[in-house]
N, C-alpha and C positions, 0 to 999 in steps of 0.2 A: 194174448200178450203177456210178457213174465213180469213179475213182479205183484202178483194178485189182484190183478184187475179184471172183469168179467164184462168183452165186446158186449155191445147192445145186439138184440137179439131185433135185427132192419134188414129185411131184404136189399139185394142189392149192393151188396157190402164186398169192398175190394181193400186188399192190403199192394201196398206198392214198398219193396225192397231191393235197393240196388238197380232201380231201373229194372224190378220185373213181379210184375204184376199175377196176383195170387186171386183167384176167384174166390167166394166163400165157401161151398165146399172141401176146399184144399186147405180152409187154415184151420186148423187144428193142434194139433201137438207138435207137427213138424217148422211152424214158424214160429213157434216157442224155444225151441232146440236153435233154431236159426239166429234168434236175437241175441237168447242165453248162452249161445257157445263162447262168447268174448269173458263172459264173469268164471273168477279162479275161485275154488273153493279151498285149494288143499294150503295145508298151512308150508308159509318161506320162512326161512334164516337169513334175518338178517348180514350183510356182508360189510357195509361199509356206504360212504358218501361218495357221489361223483359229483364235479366241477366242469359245468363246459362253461367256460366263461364267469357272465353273473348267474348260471342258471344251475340249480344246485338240487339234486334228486338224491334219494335211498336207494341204497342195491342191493335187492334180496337175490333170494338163490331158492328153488323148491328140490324137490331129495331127488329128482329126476337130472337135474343138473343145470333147466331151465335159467334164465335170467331177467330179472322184472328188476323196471327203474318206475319209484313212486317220486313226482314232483315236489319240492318243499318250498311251497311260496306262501306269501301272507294270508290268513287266513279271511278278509276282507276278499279275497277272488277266490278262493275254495268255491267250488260247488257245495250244498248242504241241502241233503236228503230231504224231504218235508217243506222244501220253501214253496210259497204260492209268487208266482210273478201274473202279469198282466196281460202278457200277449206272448206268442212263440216268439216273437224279434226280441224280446228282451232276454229271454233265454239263452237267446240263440249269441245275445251280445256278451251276455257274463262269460259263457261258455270261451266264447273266442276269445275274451281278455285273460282266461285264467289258462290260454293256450300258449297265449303270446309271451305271459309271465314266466311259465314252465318250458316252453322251449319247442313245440310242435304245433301243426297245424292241424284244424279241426274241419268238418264240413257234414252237412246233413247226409246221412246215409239211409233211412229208410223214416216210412211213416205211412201212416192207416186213414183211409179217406170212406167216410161212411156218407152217402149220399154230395156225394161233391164237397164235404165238412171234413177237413183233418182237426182226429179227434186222438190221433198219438204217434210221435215222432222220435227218432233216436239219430243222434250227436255224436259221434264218434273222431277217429284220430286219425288223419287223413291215411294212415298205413294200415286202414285195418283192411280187412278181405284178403284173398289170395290174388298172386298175378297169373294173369291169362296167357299164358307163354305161346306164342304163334308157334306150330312146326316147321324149323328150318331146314329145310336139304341143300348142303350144300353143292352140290352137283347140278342142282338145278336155278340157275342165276334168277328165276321167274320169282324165287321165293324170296329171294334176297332185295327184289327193286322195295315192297312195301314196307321194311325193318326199316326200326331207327333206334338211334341207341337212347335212353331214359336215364334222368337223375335222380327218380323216384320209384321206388318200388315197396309194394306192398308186405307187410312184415306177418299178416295177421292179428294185429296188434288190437289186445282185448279191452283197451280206456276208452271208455262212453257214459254221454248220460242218456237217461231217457224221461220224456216229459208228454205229459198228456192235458187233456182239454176236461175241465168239470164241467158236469153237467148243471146245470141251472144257472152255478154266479159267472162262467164266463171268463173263470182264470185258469191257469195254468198251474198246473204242481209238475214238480221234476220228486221221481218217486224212485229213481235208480242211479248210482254214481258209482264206476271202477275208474281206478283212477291210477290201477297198472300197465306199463308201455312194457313190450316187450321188446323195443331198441331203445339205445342211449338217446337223448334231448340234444336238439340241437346246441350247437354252442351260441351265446348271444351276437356275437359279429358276425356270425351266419343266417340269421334271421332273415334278411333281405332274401335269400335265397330259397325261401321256402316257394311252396304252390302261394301262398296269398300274397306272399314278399315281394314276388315278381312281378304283382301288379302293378300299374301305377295310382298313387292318389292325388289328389289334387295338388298338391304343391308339387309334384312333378309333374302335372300338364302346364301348371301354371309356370314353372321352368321352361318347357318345351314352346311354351308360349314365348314367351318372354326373350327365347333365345333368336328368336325371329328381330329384334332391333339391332338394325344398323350399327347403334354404337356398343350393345353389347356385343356384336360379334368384332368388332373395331378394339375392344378391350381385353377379348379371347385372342387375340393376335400378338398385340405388342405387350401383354403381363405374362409373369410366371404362373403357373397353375393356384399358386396359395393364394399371390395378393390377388388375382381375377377372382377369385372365392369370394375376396370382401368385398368390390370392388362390384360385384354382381349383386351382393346386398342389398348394396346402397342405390344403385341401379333400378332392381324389383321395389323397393322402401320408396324410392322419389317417386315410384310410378303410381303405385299403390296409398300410401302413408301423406304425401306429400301435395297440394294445391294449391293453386296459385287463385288466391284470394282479388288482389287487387295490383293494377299497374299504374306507374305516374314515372314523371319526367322531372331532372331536378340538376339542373345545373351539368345538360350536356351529358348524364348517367340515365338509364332507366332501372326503376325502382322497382323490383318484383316484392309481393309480399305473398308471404310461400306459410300456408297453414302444415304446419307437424301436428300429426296423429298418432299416436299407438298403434300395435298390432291390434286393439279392442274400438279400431277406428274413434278416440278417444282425445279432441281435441288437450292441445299440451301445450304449447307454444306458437308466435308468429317470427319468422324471422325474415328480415328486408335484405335481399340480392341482389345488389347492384351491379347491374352492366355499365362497362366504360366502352361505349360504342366507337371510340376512337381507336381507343388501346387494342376491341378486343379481348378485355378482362376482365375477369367474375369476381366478386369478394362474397364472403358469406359471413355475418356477427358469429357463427356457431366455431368457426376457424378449422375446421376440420381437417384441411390442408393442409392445415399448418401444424396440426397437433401428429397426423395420420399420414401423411405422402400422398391421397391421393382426396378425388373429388368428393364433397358431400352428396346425402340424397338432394338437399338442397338444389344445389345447383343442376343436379341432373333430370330434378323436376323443370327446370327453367329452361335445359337442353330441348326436354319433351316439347313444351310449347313453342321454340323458337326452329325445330326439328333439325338439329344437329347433331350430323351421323357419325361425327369422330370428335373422341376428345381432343381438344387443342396442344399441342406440343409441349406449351410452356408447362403443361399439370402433368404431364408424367416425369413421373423423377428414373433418372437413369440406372439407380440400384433395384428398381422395381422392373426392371426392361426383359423381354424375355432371351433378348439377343444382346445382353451386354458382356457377356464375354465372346472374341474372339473365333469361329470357325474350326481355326486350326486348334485351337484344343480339345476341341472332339474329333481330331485324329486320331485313328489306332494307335501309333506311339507317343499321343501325351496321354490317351487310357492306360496305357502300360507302363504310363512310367518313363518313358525310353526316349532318352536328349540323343536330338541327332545336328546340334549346333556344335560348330568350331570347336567352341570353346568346351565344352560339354563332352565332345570326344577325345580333347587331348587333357584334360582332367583325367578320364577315363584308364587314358595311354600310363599317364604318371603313379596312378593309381595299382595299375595293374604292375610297375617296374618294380615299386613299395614293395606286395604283397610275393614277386616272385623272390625278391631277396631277403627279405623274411625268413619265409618257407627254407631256402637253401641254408641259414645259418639258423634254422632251430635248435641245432643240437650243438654247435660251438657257440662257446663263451666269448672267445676273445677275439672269433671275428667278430661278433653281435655287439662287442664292445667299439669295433673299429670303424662299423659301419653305421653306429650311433652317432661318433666323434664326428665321419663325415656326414648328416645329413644334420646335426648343430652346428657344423660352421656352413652350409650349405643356407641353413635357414635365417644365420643372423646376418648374411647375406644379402638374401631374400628381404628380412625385415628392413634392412638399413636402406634398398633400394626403393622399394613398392611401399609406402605409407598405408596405414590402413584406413578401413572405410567406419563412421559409427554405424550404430546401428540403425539409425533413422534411413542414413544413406543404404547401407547393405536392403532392408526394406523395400524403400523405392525403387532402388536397380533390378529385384527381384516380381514388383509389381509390372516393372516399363518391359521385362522381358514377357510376363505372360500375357498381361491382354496389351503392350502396345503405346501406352501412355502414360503418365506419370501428372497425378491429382497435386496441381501447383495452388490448390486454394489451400493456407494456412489459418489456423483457427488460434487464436488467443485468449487463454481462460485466465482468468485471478479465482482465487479460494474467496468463498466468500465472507464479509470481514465478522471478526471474532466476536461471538455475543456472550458474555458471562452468565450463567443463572445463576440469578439472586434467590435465596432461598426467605421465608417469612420471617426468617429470626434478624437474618443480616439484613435485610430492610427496615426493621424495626430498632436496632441499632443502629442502622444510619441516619434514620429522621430522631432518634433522640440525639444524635452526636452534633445533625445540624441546627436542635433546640438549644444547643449549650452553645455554639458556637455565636450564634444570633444576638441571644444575652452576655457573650463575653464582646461583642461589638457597640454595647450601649453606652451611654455615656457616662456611667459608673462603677466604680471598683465592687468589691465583694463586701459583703453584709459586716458591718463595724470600720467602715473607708468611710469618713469622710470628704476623702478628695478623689482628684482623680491624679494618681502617680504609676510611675513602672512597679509593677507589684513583682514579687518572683515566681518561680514555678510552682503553679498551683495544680493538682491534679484536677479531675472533670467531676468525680463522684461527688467532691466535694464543692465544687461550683453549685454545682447542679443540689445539691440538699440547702444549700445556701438560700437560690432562687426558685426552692420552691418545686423542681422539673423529678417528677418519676423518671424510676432510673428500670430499665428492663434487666433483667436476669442475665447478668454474664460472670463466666469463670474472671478470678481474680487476675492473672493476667492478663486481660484482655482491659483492664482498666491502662487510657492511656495519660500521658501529661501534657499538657499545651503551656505554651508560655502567655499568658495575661498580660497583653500590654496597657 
């Protein structure tokens, strides 16, 4: 094996690569050449950075003209020469996660089994090896039944690691790391479509699961693609997340108490769902409805128990419908653009009269001028006869002509009423203005009064140093005068 490691010397010793099985006689220098054929020795020039996405690699160049992309991701999912891990699964997981970060897929390609014990294995990039190209003739249609066409093909691509089994403690050391692709990285919104991408993991059986309920395919019907996105959510969340603790009866409503969880199945809250068994109506304290257009998990946990296979009419809102516009504007001429109403073709007509007499008086003046005059008195005509529309109305005429109806609910807002911010200084001048005022309302004149008489205009600074009252810090104009009765 490369990398200076010396097979134990065990009969009975077989190497397995690529699905092809090596006696021990046969492994010698030629499955050294085998392994070692993927590592570059000769030195690159650097060229520059590539971007696929988030996934960001160096692109060298060798004097042959070759081209190698080296991954640049955090050094937290690097491979690292010398590390001991615990098991091959652990290796085998870093591995796939410093795949997923760089942008390609990885998969075990070869490894050495000494007495039914794999005691060293190699990790490569799912493009490494050559492709095995079937011979096709075409002349001959027999060869052609078994072809199919492939999204994947083999590049010979040299990035691998390699990890072995110690003897005595039972860990694993990875003792080889190239970490050169010889195609670009995929791009990150391509991921999905790698060989591992394709798989499904569990939140997608658990989709596939899930899509089996009645009312979720009842909600795949009548929403648009985005809100059935959230609305599926809350769907999977009530099924999962969501538990109906306890039931009770309370004045003609039945009372659900619905336990909320976490995704960390993490109790969090109770909230009580009342059925109005008459109405037929759900309320939820969370208001979800109300905040969001459509149902909570809540309540769609309280569906599950009572097994209601379509949400009820009055919770979907009509802006969220997936049929609320109209038919006919997915006819080929409202995709194009193209009115073929009355009025719309004799716009059209008039339109077209405009632009030919135009055209014809380009190059004179003073017909241009003549034919101005007439279509000003034509227009103030026009104006004087036909009133025109505001804009609220030109809107609605516009709304009732594409889908058919005109939204007769009016809504009435006020601004909300005006709050002044008080700052710390003007609050503090105002509880000293209303300490002056308090003592100007006592039953006694100013300090050397005997009586109580119409005094005259007295300033406040001076009130106020009189009885006694701290005066806060203000500029001189801001000193005001009150009349002392």
């Amino acid at each position: 094996m490369g990398g200076g490691d010396h097979p134990p010397d065990i009969g009975d010793m077989q190497i397995v690569t690529s699905n092809l099985v090596v006696q021990e006689e046969d492994y010698h220098a030629d499955v050294d050449e085998t392994m070692d054929h993927l590592m570059i020795n000769h030195p690159l020039n650097y060229v520059g950075m590539d971007k696929q996405g988030t996934h960001v690699s160096s692109l060298y160049q060798s004097p042959n003209g070759s081209k190698y992309w080296a991954p640049q991701v955090s050094p937290c999912f690097k491979p690292v020469v010398g590390t001991l891990f615990n098991d091959y699964e652990e290796v085998e997981n870093m591995f796939t996660a410093y795949a997923e970060q760089s942008g390609f897929s990885a998969r075990v390609t070869a490894y050495k089994k000494v007495k039914d014990v794999i005691t060293h294995k190699v990790m490569a990039c799912s493009k490494c090896g050559k492709s095995k190209a079937k011979p096709i003739d075409t002349l001959d249609t027999a060869t052609l039944l078994n072809t199919r066409a492939s999204t994947s093909h083999c590049t010979d691509c040299p990035a691998l690691i390699r990890y072995k089994l110690i003897r005595g403690d039972y860990k694993v050391l990875l003792y080889a790391f190239s970490e050169n692709h010889n195609h670009p990285m995929v791009p990150s919104y391509n991921m999905d479509l790698t060989r591992k991408g394709k798989h499904l993991n569990f939140d997608d059986y658990q989709f596939v699961h899930s899509m089996s309920e009645d009312i979720e395919k009842h909600a795949s019907q009548i929403y648009t693609l985005s809100m059935f996105a959230e609305v599926q959510k809350e769907i999977i969340r009530g099924k999962n997340q969501c538990y109906i603790m306890n039931v009770d009866v309370d004045d003609g409503h039945t009372v659900y108490d619905v336990s909320h969880m976490n995704h960390l199945s993490v109790y969090i809250n109770t909230f009580k769902v009342r059925l109005n068994n008459l109405e037929d109506s759900y309320e939820c304290p969370c208001l979800g409805f109300t905040r969001n257009g459509y149902l909570c998990r809540h309540i769609f946990s309280v569906f599950r128990v009572n097994a209601v296979k379509e949400i009820p009419g009055r919770y979907i809102k009509d802006r969220w419908r997936r049929q609320i516009l109209p038919p006919r504007l997915y006819d080929i001429p409202s995709r194009l653009s193209v009115e073929n109403s009355d009025l719309a073709v004799m716009r059209s007509e008039v339109m077209e009269c405009v632009s030919v007499c135009i055209d014809r008086l380009s190059d004179s003046l003073e017909g241009m001028q003549l034919f101005a005059a007439d279509i000003n008195e034509l227009k103030n005509g026009v104006v004087a006869k036909y009133p025109g529309k505001s804009a609220a109305n030109k809107r609605a005429g516009i709304m009732e002509e594409l889908i058919g109806k005109v939204d007769d609910v009016s809504l009435g807002l006020t601004p909300p009423p005006h709050k002044a911010y008080v700052t710390k200084a003007v609050a503090q001048t105002r509880g000293w203005l209303d300490r002056v005022r308090r003592l100007l309302r006592s039953p006694r004149g100013p300090q050397g009064c005997a009586g109580i008489a119409t005094h005259g205009v007295i300033t406040i600074p001076a009130i106020a140093k009189n009885r006694g009252i701290g005066r806060p810090h203000l500029p001189s104009s801001r000193i005001l005068a009150l009349k002392i009765p």
